[in-house]
C-alpha positions in Angstrom: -27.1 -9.0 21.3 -29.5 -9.6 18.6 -26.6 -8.9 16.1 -24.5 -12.1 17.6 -27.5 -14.2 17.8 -28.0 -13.8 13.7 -24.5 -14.3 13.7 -24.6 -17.7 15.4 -27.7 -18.3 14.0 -26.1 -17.9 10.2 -22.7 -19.6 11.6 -24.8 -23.0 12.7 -25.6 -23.6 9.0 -21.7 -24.3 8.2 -21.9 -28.0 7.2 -18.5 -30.3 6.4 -17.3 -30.5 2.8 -19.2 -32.7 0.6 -16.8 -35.9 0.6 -19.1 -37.9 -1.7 -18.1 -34.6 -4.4 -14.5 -34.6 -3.6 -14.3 -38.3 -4.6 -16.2 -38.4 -7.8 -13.6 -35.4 -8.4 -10.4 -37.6 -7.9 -11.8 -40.0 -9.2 -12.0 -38.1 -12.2 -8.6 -36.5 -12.3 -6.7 -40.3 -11.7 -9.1 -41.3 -15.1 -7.0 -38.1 -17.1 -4.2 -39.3 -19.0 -1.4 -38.4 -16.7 0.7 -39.5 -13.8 -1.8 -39.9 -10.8 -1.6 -36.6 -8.8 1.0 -35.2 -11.1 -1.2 -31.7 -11.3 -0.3 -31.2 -7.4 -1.6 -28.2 -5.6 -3.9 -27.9 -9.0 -5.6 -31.1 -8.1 -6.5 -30.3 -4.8 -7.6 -27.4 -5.6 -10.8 -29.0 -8.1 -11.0 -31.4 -5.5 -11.7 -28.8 -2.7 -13.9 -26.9 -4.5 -16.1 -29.8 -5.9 -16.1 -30.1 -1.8 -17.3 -26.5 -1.2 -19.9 -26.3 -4.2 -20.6 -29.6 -5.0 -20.3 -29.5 -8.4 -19.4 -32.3 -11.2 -17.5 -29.9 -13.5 -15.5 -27.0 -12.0 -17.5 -23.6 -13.3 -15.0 -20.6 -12.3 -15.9 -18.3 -15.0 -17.4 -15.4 -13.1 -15.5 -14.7 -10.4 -15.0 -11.7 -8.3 -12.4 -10.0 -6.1 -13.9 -7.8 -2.9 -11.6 -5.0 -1.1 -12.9 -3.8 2.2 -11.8 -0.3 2.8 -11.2 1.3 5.8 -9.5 3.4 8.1 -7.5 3.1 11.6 -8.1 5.5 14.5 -4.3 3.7 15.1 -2.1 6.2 12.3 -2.7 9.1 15.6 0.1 7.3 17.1 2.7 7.6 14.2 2.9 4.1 12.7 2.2 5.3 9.1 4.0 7.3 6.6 1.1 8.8 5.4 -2.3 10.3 6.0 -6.1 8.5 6.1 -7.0 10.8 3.3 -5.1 8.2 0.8 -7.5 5.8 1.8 -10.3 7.3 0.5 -8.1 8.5 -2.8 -7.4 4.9 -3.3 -11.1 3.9 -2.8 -12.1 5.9 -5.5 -9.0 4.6 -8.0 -10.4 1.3 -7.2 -13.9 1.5 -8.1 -13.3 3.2 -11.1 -10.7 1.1 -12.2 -7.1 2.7 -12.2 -5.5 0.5 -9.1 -3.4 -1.9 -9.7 -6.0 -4.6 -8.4 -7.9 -3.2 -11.2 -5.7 -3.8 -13.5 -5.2 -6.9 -13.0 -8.4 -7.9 -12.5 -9.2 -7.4 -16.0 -6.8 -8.7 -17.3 -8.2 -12.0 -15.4 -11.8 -11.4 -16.2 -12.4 -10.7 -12.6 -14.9 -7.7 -11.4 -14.6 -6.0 -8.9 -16.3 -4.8 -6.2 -15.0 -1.8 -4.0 -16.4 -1.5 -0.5 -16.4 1.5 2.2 -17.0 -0.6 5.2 -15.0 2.1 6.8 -13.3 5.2 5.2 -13.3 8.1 7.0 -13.9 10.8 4.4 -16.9 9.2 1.9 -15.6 8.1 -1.1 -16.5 10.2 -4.5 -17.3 7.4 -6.5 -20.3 5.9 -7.5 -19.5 2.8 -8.0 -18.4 2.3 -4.3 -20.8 0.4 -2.5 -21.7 2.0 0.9 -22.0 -0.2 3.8 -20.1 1.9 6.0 -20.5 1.2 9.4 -18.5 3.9 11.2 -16.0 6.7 9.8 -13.0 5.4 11.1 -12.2 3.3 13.9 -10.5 4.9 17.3 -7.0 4.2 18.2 -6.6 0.9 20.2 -4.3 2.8 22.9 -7.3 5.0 23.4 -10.0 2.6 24.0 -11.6 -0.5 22.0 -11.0 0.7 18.1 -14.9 -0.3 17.9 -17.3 -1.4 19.8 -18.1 -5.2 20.2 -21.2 -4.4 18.1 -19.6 -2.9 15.2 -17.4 -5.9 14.8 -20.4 -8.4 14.8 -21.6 -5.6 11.9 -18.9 -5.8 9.9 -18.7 -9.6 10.1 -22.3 -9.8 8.8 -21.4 -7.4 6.3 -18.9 -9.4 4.9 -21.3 -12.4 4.5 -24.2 -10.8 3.0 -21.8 -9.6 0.7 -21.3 -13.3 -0.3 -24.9 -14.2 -0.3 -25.6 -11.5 -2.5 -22.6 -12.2 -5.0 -23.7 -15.9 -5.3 -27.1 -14.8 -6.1 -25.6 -12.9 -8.8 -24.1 -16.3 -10.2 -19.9 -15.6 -8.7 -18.3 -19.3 -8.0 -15.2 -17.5 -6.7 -14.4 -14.7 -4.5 -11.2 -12.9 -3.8 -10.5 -11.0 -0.6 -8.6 -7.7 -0.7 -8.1 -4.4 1.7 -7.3 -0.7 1.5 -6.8 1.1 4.5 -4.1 3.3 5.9 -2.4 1.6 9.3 -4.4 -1.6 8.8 -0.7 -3.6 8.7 -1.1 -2.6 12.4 -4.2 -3.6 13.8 -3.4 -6.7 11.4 0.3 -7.3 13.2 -1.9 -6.6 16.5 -4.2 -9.2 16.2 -1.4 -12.1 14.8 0.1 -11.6 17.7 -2.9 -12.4 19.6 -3.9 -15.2 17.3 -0.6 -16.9 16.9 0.8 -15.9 20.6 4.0 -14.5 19.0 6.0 -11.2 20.1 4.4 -8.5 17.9 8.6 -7.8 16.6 7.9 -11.0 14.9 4.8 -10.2 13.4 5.4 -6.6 12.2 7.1 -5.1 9.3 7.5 -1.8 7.5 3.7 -1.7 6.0 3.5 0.7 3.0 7.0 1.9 4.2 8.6 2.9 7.6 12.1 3.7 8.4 13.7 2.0 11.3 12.7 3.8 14.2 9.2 4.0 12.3 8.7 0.3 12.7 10.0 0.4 16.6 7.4 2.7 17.0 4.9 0.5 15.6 6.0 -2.5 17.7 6.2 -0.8 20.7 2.0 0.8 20.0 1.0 -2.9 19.6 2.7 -4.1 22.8 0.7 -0.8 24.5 -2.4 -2.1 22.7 -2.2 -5.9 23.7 -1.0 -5.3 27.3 -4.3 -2.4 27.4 -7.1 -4.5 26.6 -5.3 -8.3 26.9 -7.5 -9.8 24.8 -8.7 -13.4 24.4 -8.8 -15.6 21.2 -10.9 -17.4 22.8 -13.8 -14.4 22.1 -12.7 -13.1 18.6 -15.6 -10.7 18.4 -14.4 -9.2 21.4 -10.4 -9.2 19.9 -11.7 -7.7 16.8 -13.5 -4.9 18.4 -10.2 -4.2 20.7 -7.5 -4.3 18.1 -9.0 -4.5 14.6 -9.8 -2.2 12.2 -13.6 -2.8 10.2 -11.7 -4.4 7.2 -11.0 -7.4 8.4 -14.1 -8.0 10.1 -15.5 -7.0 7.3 -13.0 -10.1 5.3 -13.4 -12.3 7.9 -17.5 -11.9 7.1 -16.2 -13.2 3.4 -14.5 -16.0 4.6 -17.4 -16.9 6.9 -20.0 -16.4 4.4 -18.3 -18.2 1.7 -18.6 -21.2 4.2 -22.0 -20.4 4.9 -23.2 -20.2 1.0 -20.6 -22.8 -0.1 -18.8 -20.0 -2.0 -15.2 -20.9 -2.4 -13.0 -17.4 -0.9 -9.7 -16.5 -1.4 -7.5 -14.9 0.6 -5.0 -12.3 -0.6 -1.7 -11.4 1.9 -1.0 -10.9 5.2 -4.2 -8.6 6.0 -6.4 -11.2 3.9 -4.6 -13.7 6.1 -5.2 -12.5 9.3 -8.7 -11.6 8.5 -9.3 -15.3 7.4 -7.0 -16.8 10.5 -10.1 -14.8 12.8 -12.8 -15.8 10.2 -11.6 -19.4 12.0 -11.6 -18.1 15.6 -15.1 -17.3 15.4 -16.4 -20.5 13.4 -13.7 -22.9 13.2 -15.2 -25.0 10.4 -15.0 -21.8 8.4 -11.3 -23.3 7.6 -12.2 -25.7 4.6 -14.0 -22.9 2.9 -11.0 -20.5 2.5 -8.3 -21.4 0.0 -4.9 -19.2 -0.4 -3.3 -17.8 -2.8 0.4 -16.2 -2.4 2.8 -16.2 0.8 2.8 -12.0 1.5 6.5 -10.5 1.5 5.2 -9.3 5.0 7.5 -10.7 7.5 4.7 -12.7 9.5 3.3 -13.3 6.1 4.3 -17.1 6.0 3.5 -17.7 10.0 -0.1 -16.8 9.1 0.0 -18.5 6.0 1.1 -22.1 8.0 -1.1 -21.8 10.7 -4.3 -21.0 8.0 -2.9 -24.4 6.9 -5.2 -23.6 3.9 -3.5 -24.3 0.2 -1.4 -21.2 -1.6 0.0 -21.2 -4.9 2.4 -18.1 -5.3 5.5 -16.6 -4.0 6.0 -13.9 -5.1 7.2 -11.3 -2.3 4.1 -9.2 -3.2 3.0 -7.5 -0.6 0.5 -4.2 -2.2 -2.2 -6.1 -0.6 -5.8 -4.6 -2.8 -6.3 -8.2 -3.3 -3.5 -8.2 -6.0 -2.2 -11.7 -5.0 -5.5 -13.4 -5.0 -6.4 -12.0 -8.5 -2.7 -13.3 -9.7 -3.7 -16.8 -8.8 -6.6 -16.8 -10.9 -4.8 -17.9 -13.8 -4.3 -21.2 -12.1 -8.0 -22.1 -12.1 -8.3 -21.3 -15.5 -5.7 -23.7 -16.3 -7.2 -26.1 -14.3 -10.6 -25.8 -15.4 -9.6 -25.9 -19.0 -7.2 -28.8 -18.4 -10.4 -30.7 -17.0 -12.7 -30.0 -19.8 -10.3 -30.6 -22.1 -7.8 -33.3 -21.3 -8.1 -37.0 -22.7 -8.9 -39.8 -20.4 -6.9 -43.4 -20.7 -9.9 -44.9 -22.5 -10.1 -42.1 -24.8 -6.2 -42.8 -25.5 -6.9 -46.6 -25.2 -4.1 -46.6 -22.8 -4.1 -48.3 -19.3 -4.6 -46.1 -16.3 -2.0 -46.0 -13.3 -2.7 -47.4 -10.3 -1.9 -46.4 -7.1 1.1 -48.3 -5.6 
């Protein structure tokens, strides 16, 4: 009980977007020698995070991408082709660098920061950081895949995470996952969030045949109709159907709202995680800003009913936080574009006007 009271407690500090940044922001961008709004999505991108960190000039240079790793109690029911020990192998590859999310992350000048908010078997690595919270969840046809408690945990795991990184100097975090069977408890808990048949919301995860992905929709259906939970308590949903990554993302997305930290979510996992992040605080939402539409088959649903901004399709759907770090080009651009770019009076030419 004291855990959801620092929760609320943290969650009470959420304040609105700073409007009075956002317009000094457009206001700048309509002075650039170009078409008003011509920039699209890239505009209201500087213009949302001006919101979020209240800044004059966009500063995105050290930036970040965080991957939660866990795994589900739900793989004992069949639903995966593989085993939780890859979880743990992947862990490792991440923190030291060999996955593809950390390949690409250097290539963006990203770090990255691999967390074992969940793995069964420890991680070998050192440069994991431990904030493990249980090994493995339970399956969700068994009983709750945590307890209420645990959820709460990994929520204000994921934002001391965030206070910690801004400390540190990031402006920008990406989300990302690793986790055997967490494209179930994620398909579990859109169905509860968006109130859609999980056959709609569930696809073939890292790869299942046909009757491998019947399987999978028929556990979920078991799962929802055993515990019937409520989006009106998310904590309580989490702990039922979730596995500790996403609480632990959804912490990301609630602490980048809490330390005016702009967040990015990845896929469909990332998604999900971010569409709970809003359950629990529903001002959270301004704070969280997209990146790709997931080749997941609910990955688009989740995506609309974020109703965040995303940049990239793609059909990617590796998860790691491989979409978000693709995007990160984009702010480069933009950032560049703005620091660089001549005004009209520079030019000497006359400004458009909105019509």
């Amino acid at each position: 009980m004291e855990a959801e009271q620092k929760l609320q407690q943290l969650l009470s500090q959420i304040e609105p977007l700073d409007k009075a940044a956002m317009a000094r922001m457009q206001q700048r961008l309509d002075s650039m020698a170009k078409p008003l709004n011509s920039l699209g999505k890239l505009e209201q991108l500087l213009v949302r995070t001006a919101g979020i960190c209240r800044w004059e000039k966009p500063d995105f240079a050290k930036r970040c991408v965080v991957v939660m790793c866990a795994d589900n109690g739900i793989i004992e029911e069949g639903v995966t082709q593989t085993g939780s020990q890859v979880t743990t192998i992947m862990t490792d590859s991440i923190a030291e660098g060999k996955a593809t999310v950390a390949v690409m992350a250097r290539q963006m000048n990203c770090d990255v920061f691999a967390v074992d908010i969940g793995v069964r078997e420890a991680p070998a690595s050192p440069k994991v950081l431990d904030r493990n919270i249980r090994r493995g969840t339970g399956s969700f046809l068994k009983g709750p895949a945590m307890t209420r408690g645990q959820a709460v945990q990994g929520l204000l795991t994921g934002m001391e995470l965030i206070r910690q990184r801004r400390e540190e100097g990031y402006h920008l975090v990406a989300t990302g996952e690793m986790g055997i069977g967490n494209t179930t408890t994620s398909s579990a808990l859109a169905s509860v969030l968006l109130g859609r048949d999980p056959a709609e919301m569930t696809g073939r995860g890292a790869g299942l045949s046909k009757e491998g992905i019947a399987r999978k929709i028929e556990v979920i259906r078991q799962g929802i109709a055993l515990h019937r939970p409520s989006v009106q308590d998310a904590v309580g949903l989490l702990s039922c159907l979730g596995g500790l990554d996403i609480p632990g993302m959804a912490g990301l997305f609630l602490g980048g709202a809490v330390y005016r930290v702009p967040v990015i979510a990845d896929g469909f996992i990332s998604s999900v995680a971010a569409l709970t992040a809003c359950a629990v605080a529903p001002a959270a939402r301004e704070y969280i800003i997209g990146s790709h539409i997931s080749g997941e088959p609910a990955g688009r649903a989740v995506m609309e009913a974020l109703g965040v901004p995303y940049f990239l399709d793609c059909n990617m759907c590796l998860g790691e936080g491989t979409g978000a770090v693709a995007s990160l080009g984009l702010y480069d651009l933009i950032e560049r574009i703005f620091n660089t770019m001549s005004s009209f009076d520079d030019l000497d030419i006359e400004a458009y006007q909105p019509l």
